[in-house]
PyMOL CGO cylinders between C-alpha atoms (Angstrom):
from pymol import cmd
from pymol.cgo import CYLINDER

trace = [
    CYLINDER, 0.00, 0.00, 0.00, 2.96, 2.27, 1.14, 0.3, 1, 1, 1, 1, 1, 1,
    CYLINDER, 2.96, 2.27, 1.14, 4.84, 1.69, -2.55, 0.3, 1, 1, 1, 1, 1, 1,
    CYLINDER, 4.84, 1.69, -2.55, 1.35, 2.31, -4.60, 0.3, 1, 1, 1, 1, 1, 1,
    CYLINDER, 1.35, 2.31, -4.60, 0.80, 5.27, -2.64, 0.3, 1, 1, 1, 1, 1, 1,
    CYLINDER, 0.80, 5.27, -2.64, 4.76, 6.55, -3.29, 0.3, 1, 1, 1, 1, 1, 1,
    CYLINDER, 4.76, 6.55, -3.29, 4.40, 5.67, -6.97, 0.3, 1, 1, 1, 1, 1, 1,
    CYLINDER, 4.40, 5.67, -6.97, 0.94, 8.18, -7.05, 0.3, 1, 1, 1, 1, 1, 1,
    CYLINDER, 0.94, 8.18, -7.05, 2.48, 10.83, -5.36, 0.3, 1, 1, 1, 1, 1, 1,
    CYLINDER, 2.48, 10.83, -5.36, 5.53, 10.49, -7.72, 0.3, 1, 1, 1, 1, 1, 1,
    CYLINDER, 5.53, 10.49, -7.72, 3.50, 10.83, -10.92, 0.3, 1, 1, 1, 1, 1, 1,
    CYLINDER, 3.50, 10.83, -10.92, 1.35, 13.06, -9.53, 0.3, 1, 1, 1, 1, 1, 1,
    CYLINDER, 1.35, 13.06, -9.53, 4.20, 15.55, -8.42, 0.3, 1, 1, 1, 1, 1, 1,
    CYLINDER, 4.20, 15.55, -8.42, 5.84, 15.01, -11.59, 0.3, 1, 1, 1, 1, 1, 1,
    CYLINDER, 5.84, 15.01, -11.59, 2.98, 15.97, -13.97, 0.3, 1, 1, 1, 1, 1, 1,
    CYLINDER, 2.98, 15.97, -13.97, 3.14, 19.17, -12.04, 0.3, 1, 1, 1, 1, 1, 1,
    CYLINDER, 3.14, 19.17, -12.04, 6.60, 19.61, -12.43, 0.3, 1, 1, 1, 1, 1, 1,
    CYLINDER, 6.60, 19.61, -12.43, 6.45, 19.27, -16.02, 0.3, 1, 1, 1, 1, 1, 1,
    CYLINDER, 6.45, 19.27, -16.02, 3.88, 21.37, -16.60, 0.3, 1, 1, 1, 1, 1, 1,
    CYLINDER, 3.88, 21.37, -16.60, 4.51, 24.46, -18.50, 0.3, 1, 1, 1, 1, 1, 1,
    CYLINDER, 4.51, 24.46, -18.50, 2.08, 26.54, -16.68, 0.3, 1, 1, 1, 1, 1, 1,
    CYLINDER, 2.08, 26.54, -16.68, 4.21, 25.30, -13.19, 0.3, 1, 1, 1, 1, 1, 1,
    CYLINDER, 4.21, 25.30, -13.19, 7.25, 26.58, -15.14, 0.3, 1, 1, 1, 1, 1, 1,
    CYLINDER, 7.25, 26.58, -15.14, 6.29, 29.82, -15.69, 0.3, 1, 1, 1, 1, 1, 1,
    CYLINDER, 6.29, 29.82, -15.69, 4.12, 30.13, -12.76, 0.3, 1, 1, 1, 1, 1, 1,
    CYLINDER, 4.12, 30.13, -12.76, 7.78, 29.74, -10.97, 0.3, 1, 1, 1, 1, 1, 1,
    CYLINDER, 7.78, 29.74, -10.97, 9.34, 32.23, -13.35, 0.3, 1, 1, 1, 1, 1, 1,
    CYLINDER, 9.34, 32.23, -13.35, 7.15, 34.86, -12.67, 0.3, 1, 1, 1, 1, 1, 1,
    CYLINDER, 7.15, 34.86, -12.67, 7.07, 34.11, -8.62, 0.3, 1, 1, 1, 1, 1, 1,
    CYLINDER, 7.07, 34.11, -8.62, 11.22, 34.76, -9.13, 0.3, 1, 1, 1, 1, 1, 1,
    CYLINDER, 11.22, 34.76, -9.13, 10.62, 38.11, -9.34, 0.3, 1, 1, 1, 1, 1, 1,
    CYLINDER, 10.62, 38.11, -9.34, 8.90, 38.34, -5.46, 0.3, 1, 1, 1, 1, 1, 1,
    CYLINDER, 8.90, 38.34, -5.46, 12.71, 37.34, -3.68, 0.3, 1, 1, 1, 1, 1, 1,
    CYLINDER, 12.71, 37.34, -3.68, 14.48, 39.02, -6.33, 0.3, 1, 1, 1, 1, 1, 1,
    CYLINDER, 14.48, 39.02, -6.33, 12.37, 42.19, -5.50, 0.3, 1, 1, 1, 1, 1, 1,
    CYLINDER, 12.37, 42.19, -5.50, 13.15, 41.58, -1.59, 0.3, 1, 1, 1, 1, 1, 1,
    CYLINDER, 13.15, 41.58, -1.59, 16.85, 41.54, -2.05, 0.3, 1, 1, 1, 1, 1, 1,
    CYLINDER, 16.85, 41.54, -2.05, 16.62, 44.42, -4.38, 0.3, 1, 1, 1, 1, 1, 1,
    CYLINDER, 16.62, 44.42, -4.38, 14.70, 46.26, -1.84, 0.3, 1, 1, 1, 1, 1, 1,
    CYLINDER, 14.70, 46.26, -1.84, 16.97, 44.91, 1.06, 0.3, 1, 1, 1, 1, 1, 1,
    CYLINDER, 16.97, 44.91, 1.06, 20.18, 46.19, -0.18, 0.3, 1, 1, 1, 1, 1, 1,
    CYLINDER, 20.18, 46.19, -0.18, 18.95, 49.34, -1.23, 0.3, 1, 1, 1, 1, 1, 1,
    CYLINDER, 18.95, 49.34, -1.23, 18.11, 50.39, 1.70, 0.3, 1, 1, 1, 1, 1, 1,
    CYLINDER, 18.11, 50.39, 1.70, 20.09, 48.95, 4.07, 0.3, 1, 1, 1, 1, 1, 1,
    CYLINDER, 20.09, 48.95, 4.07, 20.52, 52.24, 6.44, 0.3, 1, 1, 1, 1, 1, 1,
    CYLINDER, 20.52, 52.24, 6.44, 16.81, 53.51, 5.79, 0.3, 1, 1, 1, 1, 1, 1,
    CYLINDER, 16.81, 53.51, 5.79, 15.71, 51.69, 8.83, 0.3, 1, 1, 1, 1, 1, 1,
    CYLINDER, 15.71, 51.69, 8.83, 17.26, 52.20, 12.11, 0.3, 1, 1, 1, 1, 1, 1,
    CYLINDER, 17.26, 52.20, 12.11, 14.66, 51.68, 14.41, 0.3, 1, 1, 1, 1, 1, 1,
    CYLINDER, 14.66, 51.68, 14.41, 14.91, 48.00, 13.54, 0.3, 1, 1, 1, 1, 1, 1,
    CYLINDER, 14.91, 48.00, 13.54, 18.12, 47.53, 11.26, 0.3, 1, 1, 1, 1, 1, 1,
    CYLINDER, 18.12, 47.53, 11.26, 17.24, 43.65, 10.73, 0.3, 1, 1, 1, 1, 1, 1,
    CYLINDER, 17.24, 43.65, 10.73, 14.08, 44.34, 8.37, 0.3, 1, 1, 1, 1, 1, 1,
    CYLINDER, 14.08, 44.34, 8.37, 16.45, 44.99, 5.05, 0.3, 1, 1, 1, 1, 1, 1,
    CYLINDER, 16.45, 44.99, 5.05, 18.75, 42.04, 6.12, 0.3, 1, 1, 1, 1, 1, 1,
    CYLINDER, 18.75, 42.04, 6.12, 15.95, 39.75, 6.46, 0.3, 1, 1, 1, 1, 1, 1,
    CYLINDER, 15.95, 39.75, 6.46, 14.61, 40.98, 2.89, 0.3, 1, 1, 1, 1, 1, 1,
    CYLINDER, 14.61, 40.98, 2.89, 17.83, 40.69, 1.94, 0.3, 1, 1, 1, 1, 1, 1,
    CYLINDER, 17.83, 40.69, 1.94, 18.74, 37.21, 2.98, 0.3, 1, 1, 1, 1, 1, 1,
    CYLINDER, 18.74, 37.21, 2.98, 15.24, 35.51, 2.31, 0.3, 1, 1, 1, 1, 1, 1,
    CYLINDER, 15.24, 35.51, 2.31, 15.48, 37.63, -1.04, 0.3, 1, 1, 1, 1, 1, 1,
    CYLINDER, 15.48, 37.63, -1.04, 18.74, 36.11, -1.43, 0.3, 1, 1, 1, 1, 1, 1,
    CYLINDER, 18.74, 36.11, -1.43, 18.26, 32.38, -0.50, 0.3, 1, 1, 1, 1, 1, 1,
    CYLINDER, 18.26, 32.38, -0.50, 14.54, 32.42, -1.51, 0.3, 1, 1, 1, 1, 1, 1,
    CYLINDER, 14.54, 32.42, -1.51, 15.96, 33.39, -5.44, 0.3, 1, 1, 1, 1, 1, 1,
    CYLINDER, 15.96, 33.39, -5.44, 18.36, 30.13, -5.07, 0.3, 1, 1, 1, 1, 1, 1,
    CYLINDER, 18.36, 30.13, -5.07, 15.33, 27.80, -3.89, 0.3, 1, 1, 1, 1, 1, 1,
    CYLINDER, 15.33, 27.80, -3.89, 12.85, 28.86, -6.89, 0.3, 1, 1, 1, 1, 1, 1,
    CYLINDER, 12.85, 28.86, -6.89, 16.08, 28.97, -9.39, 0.3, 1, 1, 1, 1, 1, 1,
    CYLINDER, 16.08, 28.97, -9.39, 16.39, 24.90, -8.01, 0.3, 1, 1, 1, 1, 1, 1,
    CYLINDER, 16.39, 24.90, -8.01, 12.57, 24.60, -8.47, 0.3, 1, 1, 1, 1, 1, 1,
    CYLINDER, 12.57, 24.60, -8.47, 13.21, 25.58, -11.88, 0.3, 1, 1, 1, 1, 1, 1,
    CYLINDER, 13.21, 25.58, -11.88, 16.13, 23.45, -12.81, 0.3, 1, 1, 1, 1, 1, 1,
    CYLINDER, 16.13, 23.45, -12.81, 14.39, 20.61, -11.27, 0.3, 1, 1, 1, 1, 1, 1,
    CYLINDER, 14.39, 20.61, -11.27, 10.81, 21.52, -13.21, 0.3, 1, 1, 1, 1, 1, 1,
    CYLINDER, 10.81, 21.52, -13.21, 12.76, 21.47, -16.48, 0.3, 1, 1, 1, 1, 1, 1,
    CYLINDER, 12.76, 21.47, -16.48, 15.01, 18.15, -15.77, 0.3, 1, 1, 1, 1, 1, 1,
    CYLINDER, 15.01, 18.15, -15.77, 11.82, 16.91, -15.38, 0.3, 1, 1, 1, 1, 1, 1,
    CYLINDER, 11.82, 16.91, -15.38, 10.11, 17.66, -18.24, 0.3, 1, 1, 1, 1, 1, 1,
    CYLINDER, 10.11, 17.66, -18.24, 13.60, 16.88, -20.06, 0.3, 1, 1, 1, 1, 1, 1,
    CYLINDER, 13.60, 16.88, -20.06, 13.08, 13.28, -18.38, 0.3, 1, 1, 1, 1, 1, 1,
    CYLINDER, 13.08, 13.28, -18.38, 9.36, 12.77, -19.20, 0.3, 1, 1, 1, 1, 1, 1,
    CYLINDER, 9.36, 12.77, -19.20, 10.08, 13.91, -22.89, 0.3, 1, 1, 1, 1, 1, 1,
    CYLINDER, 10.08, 13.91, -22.89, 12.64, 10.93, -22.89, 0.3, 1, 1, 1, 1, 1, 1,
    CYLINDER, 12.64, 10.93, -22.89, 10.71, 8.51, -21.55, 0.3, 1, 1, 1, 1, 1, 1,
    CYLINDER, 10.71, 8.51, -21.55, 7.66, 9.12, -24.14, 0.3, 1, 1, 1, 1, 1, 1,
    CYLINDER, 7.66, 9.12, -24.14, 10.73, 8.98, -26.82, 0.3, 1, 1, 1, 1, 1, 1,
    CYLINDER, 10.73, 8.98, -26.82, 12.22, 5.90, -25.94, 0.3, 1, 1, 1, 1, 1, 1,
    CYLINDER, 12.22, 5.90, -25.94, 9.34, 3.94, -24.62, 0.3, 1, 1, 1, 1, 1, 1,
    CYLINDER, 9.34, 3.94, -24.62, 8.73, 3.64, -20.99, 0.3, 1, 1, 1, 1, 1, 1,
    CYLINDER, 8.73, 3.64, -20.99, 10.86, 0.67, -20.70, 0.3, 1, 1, 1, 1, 1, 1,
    CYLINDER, 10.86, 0.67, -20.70, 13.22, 2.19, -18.07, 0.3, 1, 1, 1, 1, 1, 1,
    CYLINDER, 13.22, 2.19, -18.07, 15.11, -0.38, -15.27, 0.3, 1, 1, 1, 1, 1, 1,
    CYLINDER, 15.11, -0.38, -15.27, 14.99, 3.02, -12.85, 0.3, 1, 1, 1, 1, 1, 1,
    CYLINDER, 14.99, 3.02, -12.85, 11.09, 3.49, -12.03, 0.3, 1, 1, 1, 1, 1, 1,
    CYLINDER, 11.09, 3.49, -12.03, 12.06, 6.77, -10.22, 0.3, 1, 1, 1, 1, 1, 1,
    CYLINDER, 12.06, 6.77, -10.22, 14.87, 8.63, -12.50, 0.3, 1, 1, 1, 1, 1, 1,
    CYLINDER, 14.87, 8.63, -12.50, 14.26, 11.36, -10.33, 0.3, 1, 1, 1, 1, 1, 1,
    CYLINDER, 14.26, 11.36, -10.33, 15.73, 9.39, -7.18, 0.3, 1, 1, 1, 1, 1, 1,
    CYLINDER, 15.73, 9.39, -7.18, 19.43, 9.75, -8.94, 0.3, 1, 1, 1, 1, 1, 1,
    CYLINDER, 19.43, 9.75, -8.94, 19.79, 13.02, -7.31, 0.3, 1, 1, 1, 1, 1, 1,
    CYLINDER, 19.79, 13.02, -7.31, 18.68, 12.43, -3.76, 0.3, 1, 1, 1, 1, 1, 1,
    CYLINDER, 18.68, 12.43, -3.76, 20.88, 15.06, -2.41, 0.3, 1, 1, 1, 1, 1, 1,
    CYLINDER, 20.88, 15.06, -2.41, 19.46, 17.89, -4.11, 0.3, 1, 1, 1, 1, 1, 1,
    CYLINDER, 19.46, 17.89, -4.11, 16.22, 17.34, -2.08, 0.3, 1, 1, 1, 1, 1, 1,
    CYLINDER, 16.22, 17.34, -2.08, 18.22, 17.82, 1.15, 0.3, 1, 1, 1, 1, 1, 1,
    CYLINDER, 18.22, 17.82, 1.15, 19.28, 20.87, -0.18, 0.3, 1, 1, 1, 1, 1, 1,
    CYLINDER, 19.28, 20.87, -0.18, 15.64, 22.01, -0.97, 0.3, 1, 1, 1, 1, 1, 1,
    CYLINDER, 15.64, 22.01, -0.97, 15.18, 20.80, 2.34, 0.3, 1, 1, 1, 1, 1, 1,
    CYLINDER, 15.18, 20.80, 2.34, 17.72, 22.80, 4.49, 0.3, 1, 1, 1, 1, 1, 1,
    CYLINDER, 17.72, 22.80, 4.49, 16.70, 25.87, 2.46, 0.3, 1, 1, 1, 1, 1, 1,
    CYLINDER, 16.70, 25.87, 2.46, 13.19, 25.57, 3.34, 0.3, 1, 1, 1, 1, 1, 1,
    CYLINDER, 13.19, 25.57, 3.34, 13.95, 24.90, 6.51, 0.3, 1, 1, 1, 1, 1, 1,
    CYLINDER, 13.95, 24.90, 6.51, 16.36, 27.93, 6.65, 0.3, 1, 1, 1, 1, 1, 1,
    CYLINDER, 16.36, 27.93, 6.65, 13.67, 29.61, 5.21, 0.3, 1, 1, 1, 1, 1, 1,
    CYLINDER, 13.67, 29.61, 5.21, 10.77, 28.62, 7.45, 0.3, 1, 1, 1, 1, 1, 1,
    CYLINDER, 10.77, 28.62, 7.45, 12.78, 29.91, 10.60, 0.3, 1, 1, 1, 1, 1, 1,
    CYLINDER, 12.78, 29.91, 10.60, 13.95, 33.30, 8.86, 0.3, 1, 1, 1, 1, 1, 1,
    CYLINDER, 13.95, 33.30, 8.86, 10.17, 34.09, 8.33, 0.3, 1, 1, 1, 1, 1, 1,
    CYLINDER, 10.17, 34.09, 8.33, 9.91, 33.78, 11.96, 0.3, 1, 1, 1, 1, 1, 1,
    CYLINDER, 9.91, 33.78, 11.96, 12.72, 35.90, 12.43, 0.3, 1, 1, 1, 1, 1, 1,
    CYLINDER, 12.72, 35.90, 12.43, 11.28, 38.12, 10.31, 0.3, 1, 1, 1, 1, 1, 1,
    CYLINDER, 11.28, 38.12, 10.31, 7.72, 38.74, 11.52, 0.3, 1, 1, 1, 1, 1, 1,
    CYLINDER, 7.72, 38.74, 11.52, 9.40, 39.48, 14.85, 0.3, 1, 1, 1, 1, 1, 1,
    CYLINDER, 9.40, 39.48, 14.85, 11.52, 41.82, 13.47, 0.3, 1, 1, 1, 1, 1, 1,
    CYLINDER, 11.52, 41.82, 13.47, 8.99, 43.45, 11.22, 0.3, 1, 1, 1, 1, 1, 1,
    CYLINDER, 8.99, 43.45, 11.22, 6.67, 43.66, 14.38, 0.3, 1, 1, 1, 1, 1, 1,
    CYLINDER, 6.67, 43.66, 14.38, 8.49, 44.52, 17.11, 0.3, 1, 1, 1, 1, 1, 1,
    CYLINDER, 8.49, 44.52, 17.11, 8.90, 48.22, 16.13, 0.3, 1, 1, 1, 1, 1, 1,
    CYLINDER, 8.90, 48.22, 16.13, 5.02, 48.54, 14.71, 0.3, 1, 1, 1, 1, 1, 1,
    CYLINDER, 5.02, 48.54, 14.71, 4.15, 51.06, 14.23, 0.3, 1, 1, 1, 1, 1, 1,
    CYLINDER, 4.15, 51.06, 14.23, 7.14, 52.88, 13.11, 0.3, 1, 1, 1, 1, 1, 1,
    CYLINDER, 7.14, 52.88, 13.11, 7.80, 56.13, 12.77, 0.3, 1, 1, 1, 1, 1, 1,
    CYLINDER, 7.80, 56.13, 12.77, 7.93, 57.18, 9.55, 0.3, 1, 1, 1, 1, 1, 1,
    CYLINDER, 7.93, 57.18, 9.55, 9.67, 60.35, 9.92, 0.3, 1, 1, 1, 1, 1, 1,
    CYLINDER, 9.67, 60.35, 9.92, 12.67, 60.50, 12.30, 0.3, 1, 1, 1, 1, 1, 1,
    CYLINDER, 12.67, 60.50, 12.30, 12.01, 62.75, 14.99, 0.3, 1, 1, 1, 1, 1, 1,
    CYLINDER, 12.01, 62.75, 14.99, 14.13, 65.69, 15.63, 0.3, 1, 1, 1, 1, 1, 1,
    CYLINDER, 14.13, 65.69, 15.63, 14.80, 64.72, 19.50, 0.3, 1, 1, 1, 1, 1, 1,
    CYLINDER, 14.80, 64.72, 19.50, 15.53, 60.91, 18.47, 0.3, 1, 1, 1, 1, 1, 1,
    CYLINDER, 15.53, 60.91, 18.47, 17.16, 60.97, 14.89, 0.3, 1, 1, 1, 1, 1, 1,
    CYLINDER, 17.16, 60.97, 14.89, 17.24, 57.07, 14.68, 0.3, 1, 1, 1, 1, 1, 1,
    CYLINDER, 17.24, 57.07, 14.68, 14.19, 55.93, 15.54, 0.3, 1, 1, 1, 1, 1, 1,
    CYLINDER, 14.19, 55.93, 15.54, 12.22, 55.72, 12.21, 0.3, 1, 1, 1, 1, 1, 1,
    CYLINDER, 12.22, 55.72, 12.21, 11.73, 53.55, 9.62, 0.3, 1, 1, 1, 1, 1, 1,
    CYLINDER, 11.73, 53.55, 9.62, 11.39, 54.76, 5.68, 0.3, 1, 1, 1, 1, 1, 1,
    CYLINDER, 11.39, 54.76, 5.68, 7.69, 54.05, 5.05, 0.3, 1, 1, 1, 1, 1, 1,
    CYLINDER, 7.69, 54.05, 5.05, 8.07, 52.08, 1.57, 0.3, 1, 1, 1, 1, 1, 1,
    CYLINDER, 8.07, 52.08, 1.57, 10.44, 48.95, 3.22, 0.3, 1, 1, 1, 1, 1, 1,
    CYLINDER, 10.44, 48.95, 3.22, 8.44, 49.16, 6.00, 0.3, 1, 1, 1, 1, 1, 1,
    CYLINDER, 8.44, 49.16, 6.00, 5.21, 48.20, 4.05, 0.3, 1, 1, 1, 1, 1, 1,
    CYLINDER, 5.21, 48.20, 4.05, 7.25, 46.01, 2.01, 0.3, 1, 1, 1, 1, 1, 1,
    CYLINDER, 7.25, 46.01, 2.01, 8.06, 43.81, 4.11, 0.3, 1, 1, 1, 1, 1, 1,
    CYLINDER, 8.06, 43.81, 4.11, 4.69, 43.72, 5.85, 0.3, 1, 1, 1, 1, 1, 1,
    CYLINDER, 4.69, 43.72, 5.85, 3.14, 43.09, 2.66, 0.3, 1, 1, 1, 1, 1, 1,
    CYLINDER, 3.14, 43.09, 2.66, 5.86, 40.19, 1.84, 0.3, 1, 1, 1, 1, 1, 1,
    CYLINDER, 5.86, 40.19, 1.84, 5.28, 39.01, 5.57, 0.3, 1, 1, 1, 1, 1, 1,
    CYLINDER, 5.28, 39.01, 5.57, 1.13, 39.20, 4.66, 0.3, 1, 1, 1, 1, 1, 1,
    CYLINDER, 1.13, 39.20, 4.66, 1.88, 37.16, 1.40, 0.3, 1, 1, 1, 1, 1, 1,
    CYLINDER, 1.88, 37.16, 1.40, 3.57, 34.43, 3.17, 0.3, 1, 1, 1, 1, 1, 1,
    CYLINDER, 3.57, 34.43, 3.17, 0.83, 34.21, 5.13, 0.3, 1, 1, 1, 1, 1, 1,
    CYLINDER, 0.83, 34.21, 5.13, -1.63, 34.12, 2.23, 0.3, 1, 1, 1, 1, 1, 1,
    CYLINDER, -1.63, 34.12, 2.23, 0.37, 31.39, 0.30, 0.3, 1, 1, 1, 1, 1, 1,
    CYLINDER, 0.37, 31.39, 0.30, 0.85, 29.27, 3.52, 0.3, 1, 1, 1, 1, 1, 1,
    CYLINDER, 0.85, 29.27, 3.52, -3.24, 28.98, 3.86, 0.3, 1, 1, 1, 1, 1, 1,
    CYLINDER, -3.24, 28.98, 3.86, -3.50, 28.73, 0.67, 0.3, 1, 1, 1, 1, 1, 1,
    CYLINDER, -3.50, 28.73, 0.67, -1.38, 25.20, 0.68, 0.3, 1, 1, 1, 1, 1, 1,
    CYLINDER, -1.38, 25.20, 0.68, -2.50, 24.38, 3.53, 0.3, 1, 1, 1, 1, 1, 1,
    CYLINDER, -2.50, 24.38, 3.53, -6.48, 24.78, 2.07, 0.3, 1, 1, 1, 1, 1, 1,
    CYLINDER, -6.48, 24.78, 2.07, -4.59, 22.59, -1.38, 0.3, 1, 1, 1, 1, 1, 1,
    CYLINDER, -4.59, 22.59, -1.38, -3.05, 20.02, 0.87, 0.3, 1, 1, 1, 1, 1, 1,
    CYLINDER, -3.05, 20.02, 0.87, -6.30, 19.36, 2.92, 0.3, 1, 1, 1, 1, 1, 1,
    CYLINDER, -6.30, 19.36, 2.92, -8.22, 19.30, -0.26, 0.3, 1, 1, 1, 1, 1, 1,
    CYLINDER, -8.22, 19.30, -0.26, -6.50, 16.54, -1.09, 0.3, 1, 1, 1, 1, 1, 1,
    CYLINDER, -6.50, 16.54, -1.09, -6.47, 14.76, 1.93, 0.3, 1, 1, 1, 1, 1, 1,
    CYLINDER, -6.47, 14.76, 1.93, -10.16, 14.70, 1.85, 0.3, 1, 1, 1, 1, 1, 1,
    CYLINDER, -10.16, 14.70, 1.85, -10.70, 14.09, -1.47, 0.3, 1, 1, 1, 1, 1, 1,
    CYLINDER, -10.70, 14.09, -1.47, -8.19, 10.85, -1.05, 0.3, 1, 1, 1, 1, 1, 1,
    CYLINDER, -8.19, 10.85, -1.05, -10.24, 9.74, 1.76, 0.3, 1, 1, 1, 1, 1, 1,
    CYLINDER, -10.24, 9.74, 1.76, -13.70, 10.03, -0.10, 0.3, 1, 1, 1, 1, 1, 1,
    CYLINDER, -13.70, 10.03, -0.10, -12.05, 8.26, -2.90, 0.3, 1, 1, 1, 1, 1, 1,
    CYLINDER, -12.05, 8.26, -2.90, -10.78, 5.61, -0.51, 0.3, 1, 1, 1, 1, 1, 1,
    CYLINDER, -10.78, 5.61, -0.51, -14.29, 4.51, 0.09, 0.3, 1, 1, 1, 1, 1, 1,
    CYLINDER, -14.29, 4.51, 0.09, -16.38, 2.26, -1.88, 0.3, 1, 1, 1, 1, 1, 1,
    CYLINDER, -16.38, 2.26, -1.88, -19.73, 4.67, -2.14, 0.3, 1, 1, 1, 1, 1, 1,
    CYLINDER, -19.73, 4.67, -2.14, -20.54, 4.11, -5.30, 0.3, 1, 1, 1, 1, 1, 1,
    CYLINDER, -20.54, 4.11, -5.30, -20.19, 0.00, -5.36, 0.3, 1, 1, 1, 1, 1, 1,
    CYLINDER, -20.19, 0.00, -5.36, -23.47, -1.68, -6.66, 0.3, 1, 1, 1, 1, 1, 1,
    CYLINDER, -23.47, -1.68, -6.66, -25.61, -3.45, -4.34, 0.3, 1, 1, 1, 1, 1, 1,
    CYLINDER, -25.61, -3.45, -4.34, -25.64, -7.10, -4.82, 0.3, 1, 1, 1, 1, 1, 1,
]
cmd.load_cgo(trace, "trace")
């Protein structure tokens, strides 16, 4: 039961992968980190209330551009290995070609993870100093924060957030719908 279910999720995860729609779906979500570090490093100084906030848009920027570039190389090995396998005739040894690189899942793995607890990070950083002043005040010089990273990186925080239900809505979706389908409901009375 464990292997049939392993072999589903495989071809299921795969038909994603290879789909062109997934590809550019992943090429256009590029441009969120690559915005972040842009925004981090210009404006590393612009926020010394809380001088963390550009370095964690910065970093996850920075590290969240490397995970989706992997997404990408993996999405395209993929379809390079489907097209293959309808070319030659599925008459592979290897059932799971995608196995043969093993160790680039631990590396999506300790970048999510990396990930994961630099959002945390980051939502206490982003927090702990809101509201911020916008405008430094004349008795306190550094304690302000320039309004437009400020609201960037709530509204990168707020994203996160959105994205994180939304999967979360996805993945118990499908747990439902693979426990309805489970059942025999629709088996004809004898």
């Amino acid at each position: 039961m464990k292997v049939e279910l392993e072999i589903a999720c495989h071809r299921c995860l795969s038909q994603i992968a290879s789909n062109a729609c997934f590809v550019v779906g992943l090429l256009a979500f590029l441009a969120l980190p690559l915005t972040m570090a842009y925004v981090g490093v210009k404006s590393l100084d612009d926020c010394p209330v809380q001088p963390m906030i550009p370095l964690y848009l910065l970093v996850a920027g920075a590290v969240g551009s490397l995970k989706v570039s992997l997404l990408l190389y993996d999405a395209i090995h993929m379809r390079s290995l489907i097209s293959k396998s309808v070319l030659i005739g599925n008459n592979d040894a290897d059932e799971y070609p995608w196995r043969q690189n093993a160790h680039k899942y631990y590396i999506h793995i300790i970048l999510s993870t990396f990930l994961f607890i630099w959002f945390i990070l980051g939502n206490y950083w982003v927090f702990s100093v809101y509201p911020p002043n916008f405008i430094a005040p004349f008795h306190r010089p550094l304690d302000y924060c320039l309004k437009s990273l400020y609201v960037f990186a709530v509204f990168v925080l707020a994203l996160s957030y959105s994205v994180m239900i939304l999967l979360l809505c996805c993945g118990l979706w499908l747990h439902i719908c693979s426990q309805t389908s489970r059942r025999n409901d629709y088996a004809e009375d004898d």
